[in-house]
N, CA, C and O atoms as a CHARMM CRD file, in Angstrom:
* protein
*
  216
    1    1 UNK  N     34.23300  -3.38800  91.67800 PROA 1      0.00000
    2    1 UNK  CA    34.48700  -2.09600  91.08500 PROA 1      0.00000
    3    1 UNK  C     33.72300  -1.94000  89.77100 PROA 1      0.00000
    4    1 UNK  O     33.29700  -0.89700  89.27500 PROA 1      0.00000
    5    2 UNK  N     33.64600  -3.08000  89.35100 PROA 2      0.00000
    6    2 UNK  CA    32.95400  -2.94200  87.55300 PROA 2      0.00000
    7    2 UNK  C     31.25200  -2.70300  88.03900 PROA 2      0.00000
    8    2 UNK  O     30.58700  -2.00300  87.27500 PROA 2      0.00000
    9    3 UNK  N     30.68200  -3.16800  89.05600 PROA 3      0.00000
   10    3 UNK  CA    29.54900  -3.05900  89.12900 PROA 3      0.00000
   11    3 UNK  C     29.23700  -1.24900  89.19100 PROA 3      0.00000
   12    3 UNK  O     28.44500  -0.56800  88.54000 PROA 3      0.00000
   13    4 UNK  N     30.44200  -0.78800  90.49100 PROA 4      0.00000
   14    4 UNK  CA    30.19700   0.79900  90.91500 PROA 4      0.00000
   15    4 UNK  C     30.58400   1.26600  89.32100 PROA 4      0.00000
   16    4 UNK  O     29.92400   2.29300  89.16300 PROA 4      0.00000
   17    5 UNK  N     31.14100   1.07000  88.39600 PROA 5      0.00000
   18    5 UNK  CA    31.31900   1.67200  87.35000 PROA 5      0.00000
   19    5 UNK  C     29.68400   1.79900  86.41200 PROA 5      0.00000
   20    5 UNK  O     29.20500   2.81900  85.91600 PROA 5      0.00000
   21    6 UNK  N     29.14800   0.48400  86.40900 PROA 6      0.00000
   22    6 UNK  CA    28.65200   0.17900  85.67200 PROA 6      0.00000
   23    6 UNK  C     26.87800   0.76000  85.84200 PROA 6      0.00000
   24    6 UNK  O     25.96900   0.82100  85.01500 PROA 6      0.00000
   25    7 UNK  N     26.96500   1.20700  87.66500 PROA 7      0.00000
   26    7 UNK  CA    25.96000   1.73700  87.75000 PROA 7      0.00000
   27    7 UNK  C     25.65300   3.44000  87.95300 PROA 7      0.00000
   28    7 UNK  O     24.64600   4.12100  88.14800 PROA 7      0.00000
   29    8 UNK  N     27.07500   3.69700  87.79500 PROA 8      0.00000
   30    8 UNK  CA    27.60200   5.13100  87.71800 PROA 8      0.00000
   31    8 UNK  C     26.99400   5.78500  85.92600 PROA 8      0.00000
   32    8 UNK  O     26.31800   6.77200  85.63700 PROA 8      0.00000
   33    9 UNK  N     27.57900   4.77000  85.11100 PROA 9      0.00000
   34    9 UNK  CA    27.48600   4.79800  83.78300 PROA 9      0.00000
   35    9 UNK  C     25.92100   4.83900  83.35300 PROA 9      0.00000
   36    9 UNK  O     25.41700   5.51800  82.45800 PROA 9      0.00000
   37   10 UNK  N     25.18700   3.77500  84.38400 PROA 10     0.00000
   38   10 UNK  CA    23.36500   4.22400  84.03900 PROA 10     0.00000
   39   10 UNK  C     22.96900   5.10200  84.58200 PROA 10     0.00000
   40   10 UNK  O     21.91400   5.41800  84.03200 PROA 10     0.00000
   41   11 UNK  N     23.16600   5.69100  85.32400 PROA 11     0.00000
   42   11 UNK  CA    22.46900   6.91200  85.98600 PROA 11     0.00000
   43   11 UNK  C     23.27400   8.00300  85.24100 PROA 11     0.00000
   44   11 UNK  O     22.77200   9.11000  85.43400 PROA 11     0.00000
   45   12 UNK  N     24.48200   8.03100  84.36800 PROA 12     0.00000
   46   12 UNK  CA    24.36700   9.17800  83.73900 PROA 12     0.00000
   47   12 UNK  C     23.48200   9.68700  82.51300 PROA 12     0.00000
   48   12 UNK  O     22.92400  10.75300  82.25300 PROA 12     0.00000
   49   13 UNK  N     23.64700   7.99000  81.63500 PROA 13     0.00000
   50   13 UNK  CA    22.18000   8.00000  81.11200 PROA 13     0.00000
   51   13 UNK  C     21.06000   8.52400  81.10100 PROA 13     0.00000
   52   13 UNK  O     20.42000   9.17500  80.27500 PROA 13     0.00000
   53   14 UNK  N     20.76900   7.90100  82.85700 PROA 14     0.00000
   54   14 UNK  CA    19.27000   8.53900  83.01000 PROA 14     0.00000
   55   14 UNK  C     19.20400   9.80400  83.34300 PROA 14     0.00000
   56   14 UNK  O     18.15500  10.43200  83.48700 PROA 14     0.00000
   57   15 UNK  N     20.70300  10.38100  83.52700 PROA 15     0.00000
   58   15 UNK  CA    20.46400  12.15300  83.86900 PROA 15     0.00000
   59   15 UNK  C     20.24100  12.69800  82.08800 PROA 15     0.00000
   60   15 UNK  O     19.60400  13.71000  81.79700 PROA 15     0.00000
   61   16 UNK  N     20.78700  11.95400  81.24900 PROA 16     0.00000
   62   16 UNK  CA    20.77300  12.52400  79.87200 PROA 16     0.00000
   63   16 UNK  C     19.54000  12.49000  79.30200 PROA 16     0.00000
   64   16 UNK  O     19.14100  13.40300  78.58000 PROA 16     0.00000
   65   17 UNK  N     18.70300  11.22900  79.63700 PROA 17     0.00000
   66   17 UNK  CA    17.66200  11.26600  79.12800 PROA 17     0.00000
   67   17 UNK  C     16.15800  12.30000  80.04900 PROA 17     0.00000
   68   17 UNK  O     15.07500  12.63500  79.57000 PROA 17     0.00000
   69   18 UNK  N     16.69500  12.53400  81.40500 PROA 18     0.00000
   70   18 UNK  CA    15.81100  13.18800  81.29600 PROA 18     0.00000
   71   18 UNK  C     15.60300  14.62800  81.33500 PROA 18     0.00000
   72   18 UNK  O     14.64700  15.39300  81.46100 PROA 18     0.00000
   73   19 UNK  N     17.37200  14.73700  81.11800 PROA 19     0.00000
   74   19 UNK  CA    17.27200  16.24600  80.77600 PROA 19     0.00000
   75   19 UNK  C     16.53100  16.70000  79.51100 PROA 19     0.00000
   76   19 UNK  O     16.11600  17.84700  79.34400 PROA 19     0.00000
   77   20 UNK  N     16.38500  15.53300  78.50200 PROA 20     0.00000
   78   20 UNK  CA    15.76300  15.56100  77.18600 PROA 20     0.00000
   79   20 UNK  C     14.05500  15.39800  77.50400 PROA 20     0.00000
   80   20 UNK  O     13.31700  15.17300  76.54500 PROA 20     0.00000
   81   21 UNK  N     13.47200  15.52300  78.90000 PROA 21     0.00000
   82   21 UNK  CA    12.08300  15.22900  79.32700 PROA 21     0.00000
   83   21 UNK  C     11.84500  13.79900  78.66000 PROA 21     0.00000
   84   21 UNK  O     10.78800  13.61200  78.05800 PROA 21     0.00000
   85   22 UNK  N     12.77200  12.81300  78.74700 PROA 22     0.00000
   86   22 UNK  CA    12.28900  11.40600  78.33700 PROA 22     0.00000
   87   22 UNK  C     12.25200  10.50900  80.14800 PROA 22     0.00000
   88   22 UNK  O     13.08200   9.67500  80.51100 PROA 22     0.00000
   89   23 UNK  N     10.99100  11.04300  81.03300 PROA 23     0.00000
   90   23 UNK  CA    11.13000  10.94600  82.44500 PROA 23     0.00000
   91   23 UNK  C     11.27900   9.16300  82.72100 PROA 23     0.00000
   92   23 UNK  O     12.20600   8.53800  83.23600 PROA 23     0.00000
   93   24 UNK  N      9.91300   8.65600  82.12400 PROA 24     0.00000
   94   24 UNK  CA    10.00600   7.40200  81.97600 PROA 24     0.00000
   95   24 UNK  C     11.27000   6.74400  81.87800 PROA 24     0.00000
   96   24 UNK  O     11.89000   6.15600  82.76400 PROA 24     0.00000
   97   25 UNK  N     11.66500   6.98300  80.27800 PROA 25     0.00000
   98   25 UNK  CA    12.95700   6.40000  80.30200 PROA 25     0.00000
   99   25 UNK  C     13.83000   6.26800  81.51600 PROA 25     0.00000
  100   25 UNK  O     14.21400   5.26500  82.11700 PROA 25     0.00000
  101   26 UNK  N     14.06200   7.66600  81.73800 PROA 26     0.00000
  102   26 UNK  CA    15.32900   7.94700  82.82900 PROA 26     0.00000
  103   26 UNK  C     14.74600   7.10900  83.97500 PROA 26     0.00000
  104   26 UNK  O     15.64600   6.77500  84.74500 PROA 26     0.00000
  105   27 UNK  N     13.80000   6.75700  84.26200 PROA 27     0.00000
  106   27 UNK  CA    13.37900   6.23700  85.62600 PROA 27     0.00000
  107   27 UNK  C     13.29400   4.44800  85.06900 PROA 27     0.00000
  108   27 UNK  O     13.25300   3.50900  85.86500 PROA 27     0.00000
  109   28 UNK  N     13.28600   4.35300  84.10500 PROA 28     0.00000
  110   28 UNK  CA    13.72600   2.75100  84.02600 PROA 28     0.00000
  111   28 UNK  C     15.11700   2.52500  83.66500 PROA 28     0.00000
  112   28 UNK  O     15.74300   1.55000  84.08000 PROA 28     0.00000
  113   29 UNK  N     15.62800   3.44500  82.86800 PROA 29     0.00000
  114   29 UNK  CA    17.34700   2.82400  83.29500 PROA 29     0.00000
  115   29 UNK  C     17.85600   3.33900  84.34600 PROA 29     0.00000
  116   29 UNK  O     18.80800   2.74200  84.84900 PROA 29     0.00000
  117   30 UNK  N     17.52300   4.19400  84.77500 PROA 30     0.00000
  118   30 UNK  CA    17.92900   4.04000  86.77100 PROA 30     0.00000
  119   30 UNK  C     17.70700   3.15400  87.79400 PROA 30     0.00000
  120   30 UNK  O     18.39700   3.08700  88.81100 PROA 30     0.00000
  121   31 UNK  N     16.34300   2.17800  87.42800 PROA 31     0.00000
  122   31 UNK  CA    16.09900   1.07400  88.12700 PROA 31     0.00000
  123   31 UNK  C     15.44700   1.95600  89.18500 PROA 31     0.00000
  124   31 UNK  O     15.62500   1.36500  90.24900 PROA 31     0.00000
  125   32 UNK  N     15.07000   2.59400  89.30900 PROA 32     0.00000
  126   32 UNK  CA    14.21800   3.42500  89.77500 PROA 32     0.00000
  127   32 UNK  C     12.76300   2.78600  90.00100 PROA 32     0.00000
  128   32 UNK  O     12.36600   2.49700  91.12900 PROA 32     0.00000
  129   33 UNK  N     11.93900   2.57300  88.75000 PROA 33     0.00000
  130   33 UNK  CA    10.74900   2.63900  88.06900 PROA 33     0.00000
  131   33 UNK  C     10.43400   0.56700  88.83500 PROA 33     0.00000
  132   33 UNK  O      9.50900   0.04400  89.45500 PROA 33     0.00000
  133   34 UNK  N     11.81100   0.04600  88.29100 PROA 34     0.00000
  134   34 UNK  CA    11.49100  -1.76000  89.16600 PROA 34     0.00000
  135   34 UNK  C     11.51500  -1.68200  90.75600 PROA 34     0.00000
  136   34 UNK  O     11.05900  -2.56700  91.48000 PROA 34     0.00000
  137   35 UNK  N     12.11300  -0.49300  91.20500 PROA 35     0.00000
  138   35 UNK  CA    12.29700  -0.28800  92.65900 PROA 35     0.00000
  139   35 UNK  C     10.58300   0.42500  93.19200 PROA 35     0.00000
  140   35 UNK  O     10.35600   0.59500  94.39000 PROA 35     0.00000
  141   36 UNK  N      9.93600   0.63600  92.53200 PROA 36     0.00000
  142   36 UNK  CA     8.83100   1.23400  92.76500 PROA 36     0.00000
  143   36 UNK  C      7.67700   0.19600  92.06700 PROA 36     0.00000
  144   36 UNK  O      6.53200   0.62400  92.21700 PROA 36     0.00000
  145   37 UNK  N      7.74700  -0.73500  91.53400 PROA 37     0.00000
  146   37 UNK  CA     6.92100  -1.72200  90.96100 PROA 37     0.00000
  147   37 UNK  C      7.12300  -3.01000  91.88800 PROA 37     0.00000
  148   37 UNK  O      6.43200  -4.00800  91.67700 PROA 37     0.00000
  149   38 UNK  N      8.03800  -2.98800  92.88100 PROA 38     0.00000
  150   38 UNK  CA     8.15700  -3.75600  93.60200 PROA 38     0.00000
  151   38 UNK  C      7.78600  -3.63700  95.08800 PROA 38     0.00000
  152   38 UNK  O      7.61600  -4.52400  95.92500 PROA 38     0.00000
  153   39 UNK  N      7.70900  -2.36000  95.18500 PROA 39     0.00000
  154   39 UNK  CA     7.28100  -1.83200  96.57100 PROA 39     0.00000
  155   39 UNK  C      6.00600  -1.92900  96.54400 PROA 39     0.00000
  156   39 UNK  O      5.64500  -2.47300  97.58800 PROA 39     0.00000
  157   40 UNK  N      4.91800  -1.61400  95.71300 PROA 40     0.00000
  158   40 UNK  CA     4.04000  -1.80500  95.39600 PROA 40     0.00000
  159   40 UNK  C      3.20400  -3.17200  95.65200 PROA 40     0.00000
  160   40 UNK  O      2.37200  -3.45700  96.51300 PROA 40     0.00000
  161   41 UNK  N      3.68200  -3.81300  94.70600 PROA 41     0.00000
  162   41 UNK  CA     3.53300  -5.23700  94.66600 PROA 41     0.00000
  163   41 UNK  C      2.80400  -5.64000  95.98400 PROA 41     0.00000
  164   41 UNK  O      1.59300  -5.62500  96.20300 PROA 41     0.00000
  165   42 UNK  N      3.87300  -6.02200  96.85100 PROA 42     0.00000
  166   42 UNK  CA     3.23000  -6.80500  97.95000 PROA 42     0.00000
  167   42 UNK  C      2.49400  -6.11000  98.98800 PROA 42     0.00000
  168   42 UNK  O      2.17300  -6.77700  99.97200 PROA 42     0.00000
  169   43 UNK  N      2.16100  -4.84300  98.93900 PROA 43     0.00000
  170   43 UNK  CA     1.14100  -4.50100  99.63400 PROA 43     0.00000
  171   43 UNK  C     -0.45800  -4.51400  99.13200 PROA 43     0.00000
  172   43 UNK  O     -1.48000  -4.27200  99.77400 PROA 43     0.00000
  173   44 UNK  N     -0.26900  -4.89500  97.71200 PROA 44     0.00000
  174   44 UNK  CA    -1.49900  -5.06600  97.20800 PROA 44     0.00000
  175   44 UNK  C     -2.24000  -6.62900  97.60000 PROA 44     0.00000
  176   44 UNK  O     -3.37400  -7.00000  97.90200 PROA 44     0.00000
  177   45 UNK  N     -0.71700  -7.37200  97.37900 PROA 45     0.00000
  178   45 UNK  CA    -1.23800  -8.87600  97.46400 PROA 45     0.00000
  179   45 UNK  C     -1.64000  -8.91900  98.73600 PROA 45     0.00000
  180   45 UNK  O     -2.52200  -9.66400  99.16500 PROA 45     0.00000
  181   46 UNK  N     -0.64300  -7.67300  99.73000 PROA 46     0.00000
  182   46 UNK  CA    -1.40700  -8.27800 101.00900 PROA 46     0.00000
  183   46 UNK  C     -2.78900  -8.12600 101.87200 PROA 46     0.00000
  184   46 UNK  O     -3.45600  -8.69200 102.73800 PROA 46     0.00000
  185   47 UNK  N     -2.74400  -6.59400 100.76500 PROA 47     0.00000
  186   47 UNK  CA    -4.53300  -6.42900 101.05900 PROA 47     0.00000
  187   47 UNK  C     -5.35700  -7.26500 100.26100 PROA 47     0.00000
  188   47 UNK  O     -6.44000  -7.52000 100.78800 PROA 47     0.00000
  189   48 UNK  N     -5.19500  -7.67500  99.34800 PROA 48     0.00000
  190   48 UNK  CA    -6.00700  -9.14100  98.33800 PROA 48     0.00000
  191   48 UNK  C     -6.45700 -10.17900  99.89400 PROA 48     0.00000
  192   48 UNK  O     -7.50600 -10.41500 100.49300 PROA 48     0.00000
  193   49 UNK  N     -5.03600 -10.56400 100.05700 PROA 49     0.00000
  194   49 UNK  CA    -5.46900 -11.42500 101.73900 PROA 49     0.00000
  195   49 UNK  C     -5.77000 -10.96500 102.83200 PROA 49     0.00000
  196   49 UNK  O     -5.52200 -11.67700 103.80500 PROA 49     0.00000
  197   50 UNK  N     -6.43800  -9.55300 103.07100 PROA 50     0.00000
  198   50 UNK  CA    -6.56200  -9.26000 104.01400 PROA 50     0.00000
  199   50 UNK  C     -8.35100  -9.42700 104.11000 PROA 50     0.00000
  200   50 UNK  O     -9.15400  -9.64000 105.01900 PROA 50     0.00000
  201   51 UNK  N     -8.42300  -9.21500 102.74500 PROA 51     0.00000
  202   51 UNK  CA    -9.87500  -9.19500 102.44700 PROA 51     0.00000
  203   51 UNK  C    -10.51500 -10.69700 102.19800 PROA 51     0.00000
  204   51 UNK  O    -11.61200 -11.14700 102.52800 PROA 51     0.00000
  205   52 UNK  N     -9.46500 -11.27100 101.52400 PROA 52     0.00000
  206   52 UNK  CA   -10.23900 -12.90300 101.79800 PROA 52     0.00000
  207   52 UNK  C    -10.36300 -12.73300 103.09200 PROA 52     0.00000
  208   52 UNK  O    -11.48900 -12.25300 103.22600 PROA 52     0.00000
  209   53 UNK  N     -9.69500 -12.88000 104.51500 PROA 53     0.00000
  210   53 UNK  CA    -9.74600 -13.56800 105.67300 PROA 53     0.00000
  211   53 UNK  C    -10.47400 -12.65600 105.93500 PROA 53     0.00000
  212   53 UNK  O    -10.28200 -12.46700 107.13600 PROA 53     0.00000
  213   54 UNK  N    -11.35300 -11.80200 105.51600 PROA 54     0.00000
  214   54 UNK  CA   -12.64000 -11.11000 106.50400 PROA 54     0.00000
  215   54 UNK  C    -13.76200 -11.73200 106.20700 PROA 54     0.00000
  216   54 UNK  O    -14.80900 -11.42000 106.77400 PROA 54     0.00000
């Protein structure tokens, strides 16, 4: 329950901050911004190896 609280409590945050146009912000305390730096990630590494093995 403390977690659903606790992630209720950052996303109101990030609605506050970006009602203030602070977008960034709001998209890193939403966890937003690591959820999209991670998706990322391994499709790069996997084209890195796609191109060695040619």
């Amino acid at each position: 329950m403390q977690k659903l609280i606790k992630a209720f409590e950052n996303i109101m945050v990030a609605v506050t901050f970006a009602e203030a146009g602070e977008y960034d912000e709001a998209r890193k305390i939403s966890g937003q911004a690591h959820e999209e730096e991670a998706a990322t990630i391994p499709v790069t590494t996997d084209m890195r190896a796609a191109k060695k093995a040619s």
